[in-house]
Each structure stands twice: as structure tokens, then as C-alpha cells.
C-alpha positions as CSV (number, residue, x, y, z in Angstrom):
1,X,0.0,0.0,0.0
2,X,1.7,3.4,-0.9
3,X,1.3,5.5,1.7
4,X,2.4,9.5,1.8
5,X,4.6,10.9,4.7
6,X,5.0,14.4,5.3
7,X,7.0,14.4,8.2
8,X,10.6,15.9,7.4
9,X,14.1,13.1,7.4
10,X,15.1,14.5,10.7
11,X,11.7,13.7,11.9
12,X,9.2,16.1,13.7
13,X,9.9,19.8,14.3
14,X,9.6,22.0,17.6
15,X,10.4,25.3,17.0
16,X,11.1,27.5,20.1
17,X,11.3,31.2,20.7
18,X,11.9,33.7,23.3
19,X,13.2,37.2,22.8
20,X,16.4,37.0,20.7
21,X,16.3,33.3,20.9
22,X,15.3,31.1,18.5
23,X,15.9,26.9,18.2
24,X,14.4,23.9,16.5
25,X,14.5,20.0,18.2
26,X,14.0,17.2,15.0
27,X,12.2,14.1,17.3
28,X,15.0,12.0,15.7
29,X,17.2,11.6,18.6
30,X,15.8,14.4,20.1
31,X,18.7,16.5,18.5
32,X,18.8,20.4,18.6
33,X,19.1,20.9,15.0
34,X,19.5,24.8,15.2
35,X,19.4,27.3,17.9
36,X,20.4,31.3,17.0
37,X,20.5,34.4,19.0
38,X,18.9,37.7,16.9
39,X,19.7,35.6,13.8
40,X,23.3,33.9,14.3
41,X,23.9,30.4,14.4
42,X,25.3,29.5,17.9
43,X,25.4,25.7,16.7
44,X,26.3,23.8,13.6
45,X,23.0,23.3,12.3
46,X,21.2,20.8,9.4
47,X,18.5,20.8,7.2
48,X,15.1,19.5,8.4
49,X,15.4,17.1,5.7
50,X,19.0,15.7,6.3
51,X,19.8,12.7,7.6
52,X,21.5,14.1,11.0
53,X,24.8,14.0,10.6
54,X,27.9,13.1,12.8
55,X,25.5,13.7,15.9
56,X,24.5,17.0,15.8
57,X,22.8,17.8,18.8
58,X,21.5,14.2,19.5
59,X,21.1,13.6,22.9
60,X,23.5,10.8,24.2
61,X,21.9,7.7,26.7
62,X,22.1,5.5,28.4
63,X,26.0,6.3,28.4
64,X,27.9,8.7,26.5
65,X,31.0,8.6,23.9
66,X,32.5,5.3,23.9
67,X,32.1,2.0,25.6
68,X,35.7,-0.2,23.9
69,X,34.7,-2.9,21.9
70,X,31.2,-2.8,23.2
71,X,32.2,-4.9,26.2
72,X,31.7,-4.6,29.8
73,X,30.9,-6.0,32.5
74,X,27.9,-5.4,35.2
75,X,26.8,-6.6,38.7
76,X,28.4,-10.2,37.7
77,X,26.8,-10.4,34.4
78,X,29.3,-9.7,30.6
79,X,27.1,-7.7,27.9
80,X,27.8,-7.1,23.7
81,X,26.5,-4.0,23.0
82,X,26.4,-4.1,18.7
83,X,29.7,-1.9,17.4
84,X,28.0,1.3,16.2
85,X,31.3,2.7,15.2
86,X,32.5,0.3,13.2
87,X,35.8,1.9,11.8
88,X,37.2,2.0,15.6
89,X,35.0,-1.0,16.8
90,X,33.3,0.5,19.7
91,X,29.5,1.3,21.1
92,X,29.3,5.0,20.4
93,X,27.0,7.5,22.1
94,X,24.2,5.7,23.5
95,X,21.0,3.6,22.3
96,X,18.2,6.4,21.4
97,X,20.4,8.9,18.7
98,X,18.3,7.5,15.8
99,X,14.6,6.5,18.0
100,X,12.2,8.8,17.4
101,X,11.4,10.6,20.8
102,X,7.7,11.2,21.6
103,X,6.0,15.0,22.4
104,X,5.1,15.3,26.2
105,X,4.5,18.7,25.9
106,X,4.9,21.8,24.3
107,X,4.6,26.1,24.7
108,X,6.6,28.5,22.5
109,X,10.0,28.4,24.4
110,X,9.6,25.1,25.9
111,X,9.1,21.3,24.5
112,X,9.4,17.9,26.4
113,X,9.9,14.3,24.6
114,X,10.5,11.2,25.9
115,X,11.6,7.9,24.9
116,X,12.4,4.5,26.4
117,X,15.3,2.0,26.6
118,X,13.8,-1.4,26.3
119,X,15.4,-4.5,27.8
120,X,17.9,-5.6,24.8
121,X,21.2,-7.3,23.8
122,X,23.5,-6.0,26.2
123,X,21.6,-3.8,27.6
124,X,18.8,-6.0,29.5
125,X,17.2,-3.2,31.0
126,X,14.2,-0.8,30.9
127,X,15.1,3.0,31.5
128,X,12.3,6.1,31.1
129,X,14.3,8.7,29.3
130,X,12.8,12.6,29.2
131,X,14.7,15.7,27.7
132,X,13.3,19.0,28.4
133,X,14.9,22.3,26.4
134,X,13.7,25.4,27.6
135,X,14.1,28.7,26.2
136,X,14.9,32.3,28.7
137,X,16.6,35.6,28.7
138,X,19.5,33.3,29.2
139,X,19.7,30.6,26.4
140,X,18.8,27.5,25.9
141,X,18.6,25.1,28.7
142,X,18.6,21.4,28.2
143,X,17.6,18.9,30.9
144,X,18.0,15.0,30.6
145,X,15.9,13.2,32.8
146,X,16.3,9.1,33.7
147,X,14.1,6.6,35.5
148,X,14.4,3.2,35.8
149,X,11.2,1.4,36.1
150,X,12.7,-2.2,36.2
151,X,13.2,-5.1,38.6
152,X,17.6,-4.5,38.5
153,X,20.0,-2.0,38.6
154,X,21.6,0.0,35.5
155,X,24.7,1.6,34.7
156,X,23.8,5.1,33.1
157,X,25.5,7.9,32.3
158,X,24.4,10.9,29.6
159,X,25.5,13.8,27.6
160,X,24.7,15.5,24.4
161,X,26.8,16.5,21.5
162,X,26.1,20.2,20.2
163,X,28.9,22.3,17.9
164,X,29.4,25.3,18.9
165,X,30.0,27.9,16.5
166,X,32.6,30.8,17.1
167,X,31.6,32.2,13.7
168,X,32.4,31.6,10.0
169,X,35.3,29.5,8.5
170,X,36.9,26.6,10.5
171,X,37.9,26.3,14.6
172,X,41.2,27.0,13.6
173,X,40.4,30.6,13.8
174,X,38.7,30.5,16.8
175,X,39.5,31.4,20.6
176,X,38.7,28.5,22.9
177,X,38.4,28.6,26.6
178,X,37.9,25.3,28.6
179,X,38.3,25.5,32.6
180,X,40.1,21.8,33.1
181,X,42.9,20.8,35.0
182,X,43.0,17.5,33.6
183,X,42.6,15.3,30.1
184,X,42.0,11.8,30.1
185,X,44.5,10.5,26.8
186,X,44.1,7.8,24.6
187,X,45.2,5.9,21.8
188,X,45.7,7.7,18.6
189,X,44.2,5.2,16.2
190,X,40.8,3.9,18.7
191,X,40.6,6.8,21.4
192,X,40.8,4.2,23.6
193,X,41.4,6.1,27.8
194,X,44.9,5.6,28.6
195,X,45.4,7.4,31.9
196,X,44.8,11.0,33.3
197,X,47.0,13.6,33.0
198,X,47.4,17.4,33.5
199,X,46.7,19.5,30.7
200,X,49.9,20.4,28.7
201,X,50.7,22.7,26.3
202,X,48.7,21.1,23.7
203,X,45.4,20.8,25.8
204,X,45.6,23.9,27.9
205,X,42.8,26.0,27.7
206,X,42.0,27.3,31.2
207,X,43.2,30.7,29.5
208,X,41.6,31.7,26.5
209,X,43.7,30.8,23.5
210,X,43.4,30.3,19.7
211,X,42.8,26.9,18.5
212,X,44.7,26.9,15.1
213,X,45.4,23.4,13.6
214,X,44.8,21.8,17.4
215,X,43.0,18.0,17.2
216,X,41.4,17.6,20.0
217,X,38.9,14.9,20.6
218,X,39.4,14.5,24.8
219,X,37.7,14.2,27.4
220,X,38.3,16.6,30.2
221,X,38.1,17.1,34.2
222,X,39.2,18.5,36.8
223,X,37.3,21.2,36.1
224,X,37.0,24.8,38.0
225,X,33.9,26.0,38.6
226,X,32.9,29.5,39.6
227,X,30.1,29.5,42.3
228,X,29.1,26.4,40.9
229,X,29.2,26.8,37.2
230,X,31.9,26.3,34.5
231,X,31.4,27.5,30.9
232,X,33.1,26.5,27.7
233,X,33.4,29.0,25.4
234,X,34.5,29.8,21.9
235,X,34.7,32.8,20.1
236,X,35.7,34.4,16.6
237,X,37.7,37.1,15.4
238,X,34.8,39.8,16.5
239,X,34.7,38.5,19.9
240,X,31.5,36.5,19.5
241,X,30.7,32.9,20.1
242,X,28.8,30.6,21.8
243,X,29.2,28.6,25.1
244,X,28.4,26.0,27.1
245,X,27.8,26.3,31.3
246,X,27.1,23.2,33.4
247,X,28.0,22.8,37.2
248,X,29.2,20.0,39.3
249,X,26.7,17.4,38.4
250,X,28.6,16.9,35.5
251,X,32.6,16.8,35.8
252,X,33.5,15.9,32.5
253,X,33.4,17.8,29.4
254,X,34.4,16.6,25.5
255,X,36.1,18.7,23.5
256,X,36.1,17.7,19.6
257,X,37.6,20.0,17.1
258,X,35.6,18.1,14.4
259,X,38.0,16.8,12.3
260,X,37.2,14.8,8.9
261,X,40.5,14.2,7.3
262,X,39.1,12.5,4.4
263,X,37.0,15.5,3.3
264,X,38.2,18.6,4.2
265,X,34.8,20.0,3.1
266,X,33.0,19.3,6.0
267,X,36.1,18.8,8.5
268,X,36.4,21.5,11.5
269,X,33.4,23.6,10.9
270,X,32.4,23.4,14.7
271,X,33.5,22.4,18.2
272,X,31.9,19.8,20.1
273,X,31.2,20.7,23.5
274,X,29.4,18.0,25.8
275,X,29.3,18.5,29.5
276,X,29.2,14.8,30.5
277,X,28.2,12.7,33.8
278,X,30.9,10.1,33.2
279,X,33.9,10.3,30.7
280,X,34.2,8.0,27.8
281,X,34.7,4.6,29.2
282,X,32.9,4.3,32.4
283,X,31.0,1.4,31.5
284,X,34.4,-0.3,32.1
285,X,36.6,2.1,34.3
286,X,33.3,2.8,36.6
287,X,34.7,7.0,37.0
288,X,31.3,8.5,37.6
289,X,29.1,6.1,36.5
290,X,25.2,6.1,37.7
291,X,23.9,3.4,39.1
292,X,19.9,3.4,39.3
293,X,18.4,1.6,41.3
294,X,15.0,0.4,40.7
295,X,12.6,3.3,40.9
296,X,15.9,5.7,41.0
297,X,15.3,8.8,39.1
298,X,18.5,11.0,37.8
299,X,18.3,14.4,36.7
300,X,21.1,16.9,34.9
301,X,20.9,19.7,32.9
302,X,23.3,22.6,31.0
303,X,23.0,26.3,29.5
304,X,23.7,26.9,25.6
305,X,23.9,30.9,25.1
306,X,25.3,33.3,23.0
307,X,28.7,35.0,23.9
């Protein structure tokens, strides 16, 4: 039976306003496609009717970044998660980037969509999953909430992955400022963790500094917060930018300079920023990780604005 569907690639839209503020959330991962302050991009956006690509704005559970070779093991039991980045051979970014997440609720500056994580190949168990993004005077504020409604504990840990924009061109002309003591390092060729280290030369952004032809795809910590906030920023030339603030609740932050060697097209047009609960890993390492209980709800949120 042919059948005629309307609804865009990226899935549903929610647009959002307040004051200078604009943003739109595609259902399909729950991703913020675009968000703009009195009409400049403040994230890498994508069309409505694009297949998201590398992640934009998707938001990352029931772990975030990478879980090595899929493996790990949890309250006595060993799990396979399927390899979802097959070129390094790990479980990248969660299990609900590509579900289509359901409308709660919706106002002009606000929208709420949920989704679940069903009992599955190596991950047997059931987690509620709600992201609330809320437009103010001060940004855009995202909120990830987690339940789990089953019988046994779960490991969980979550993120999101927007590209901030310090204005046109590449990163390489941009001034980056990232308020970390620390960067966990790993292996050139998987990003496999290593060990944590303080940041040197290469990684050392506490001051604000330009980014020329820096790779950086890290995970940081150790980070300073100032009554109870820390903000990632990057800005252009002018002095504008965007930045990311998040406080305590999560002590990790990935930095990704957004690198495509094989086309240089599309290589370093923004720069990941993704406050995170746990770094990359903690499936395995257990640094950070949540464990919820049955009927143990987990809550964390983060600021987007314009600089």
C-alpha cells in the first residue's frame, strides 16, 4: 500500500522562541538541529530534511561517547553492546540517537519528549528517558531526565553533543576557553582512555587561546567551577561565540575540534562541547558512573547561550 509521509528526514519539528532566541529540536534523537541568538547560528545546524549528521545535537543515553569494543561487564553479568562505530570497533554514544522521541508537551520556548530504553542485547534493562529544552533571557537550557522502572540496577551515564559555532570559517580561527585541570588521553588510532594527565601545552585552555590546527577529541576534568558553574566557550575574530555552562553534576566535558580528514569540506566547521556525567569509558573504568536503582530517578541539565 503506498502511503504519503510528510513528516521531514530529521523527523518532527519543535520550533522554540523567546526574545532574541530562537531553536528547533527534530524528534530523531531528540537532537537540537538549530538554535540562533537575533539571527546567528550559535550551533552547527542541518537541514530539516537531512539525515542528522555526525551527531549533531542528538542527545547521548544511556552512556555517553564510547564503551571499547562494546564490552563490559555489570553486577556479575558480561554484555555485547552491537559496534555502532564500526571503523574503531566501539558502542558509540548511547541507544536512542536514531529513536524517534515522543512529544510530552509543548509552549513557545519550551518542548518535552520522551523515549524508552527497552530490555535488549547487552543492555537487558528498561530506562524512562525525558529531555526537556527550555528557552529564557538566558539561552537555551537542556535537561535530561532518567528513571528506571525495572526489577535491577543500570549503569547510566548521559550527555549531548552540540557544535558550537565561534563564527564563519573553521575552529582554527577560533579562541577556545575550557576550565580543566586534567585530560584523560588515549590511543591515537581507537581513542581508547589511557590514563589521566594534567593538561599540557597542547590541551591547555584554562586561558583563553586560539585553537589553530589543534585536534582535539578529549575528554576533560578536573574542572573549576565559579560558584558552581563552568562554561566552555568559543569565540571568533569579532569576539562572539557561543558557550556551554554546566555545574558540578557533571565533571566531564568533550572537546572535539571536528576533524574529517578525508574530506576537508566538512572537517572542522564546529567544536563539540558536551558537559558529561561520566567520561568516555565508564562502563568499564566505573569513574562516575550512575547506578539506578529500581525506581531511581537522575536528573542533569546545561546552558547553551550566545557569547
Amino acid at each position: 500500500m503506498k502511503t504519503t509521509d510528510s513528516t521531514p528526514v530529521s523527523g518532527t519539528q519543535h520550533t522554540l522562541q523567546h526574545g532574541q532566541y530562537t531553536a528547533s529540536i527534530a524528534s530523531v534523537g531528540a537532537s537540537l538541529r538549530y538554535l540562533r541568538h537575533d539571527d546567528r547560528d550559535l550551533v552547527l545546524p542541518y537541514d530539516a530534511n537531512e539525515v542528522r549528521p555526525f551527531y549533531r545535537g542528538a542527545v547521548l543515553a544511556p552512556w555517553p561517547n564510547r564503551v571499547v569494543d562494546g564490552k563490559y561487564t555489570f553486577d556479575g553479568a558480561a554484555h555485547q553492546l552491537p559496534l555502532t562505530e564500526p571503523e574503531r570497533l566501539h558502542a558509540l554514544h548511547g541507544l536512542l540517537v536514531w529513536q524517534d522521541w515522543a512529544l510530552e508537551e509543548k509552549t513557545d520556548a519550551t518542548v518535552r519528549l520522551s523515549a524508552e530504553i527497552v530490555p535488549q542485547l547487552g543492555f537487558p534493562y528498561r530506562l524512562q528517558v525525558e529531555v526537556l529544552y527550555a528557552l529564557d533571557d538566558a539561552g537555551l537550557h537542556t535537561t535530561i531526565s532518567a528513571v528506571n522502572p525495572g526489577p535491577s540496577a543500570a549503569p547510566y551515564g548521559t550527555s549531548a553533543h552540540p557544535y558550537l559555532l565561534g563564527g564563519d570559517g573553521t575552529v582554527d580561527a577560533w579562541t577556545l576557553t575550557v576550565p580543566a585541570d586534567q585530560v584523560l588521553e588515549v590511543t591515537e588510532d581507537r581513542l581508547i582512555p589511557t590514563r589521566l594527565s594534567p593538561v599540557d601545552t597542547t590541551f591547555d585552555f584554562r586561558s583563553p587561546r586560539m585553537i589553530g590546527s589543534t585536534f582535539v577529541d578529549h575528554a576533560f576534568t578536573g574542572i573549576r567551577y565559579d560558584v558552581g558553574v563552568a562554561t566552555v566557550r568559543v569565540t571568533g575574530p569579532d569576539g562572539r561565540g557561543a558557550a556551554v555552562s554546566f555545574g558540578p553534576d557533571c565533571p566531564w566535558v568533550q572537546i572535539h575540534t571536528a576533524d574529517q580528514p578525508k574530506d576537508a569540506s566538512i572537517s572542522r566547521l564546529g567544536l563539540a562541547a558536551e558537559p558529561m556525567t561520566c567520561p568516555p569509558d565508564a562502563f568499564n573504568s566505573g569513574t562516575d558512573l550512575i547506578v539506578l536503582q529500581p525506581g531511581e530517578f537522575h536528573s542533569v541539565g546545561w546552558l547553551i547561550h550566545s557569547v
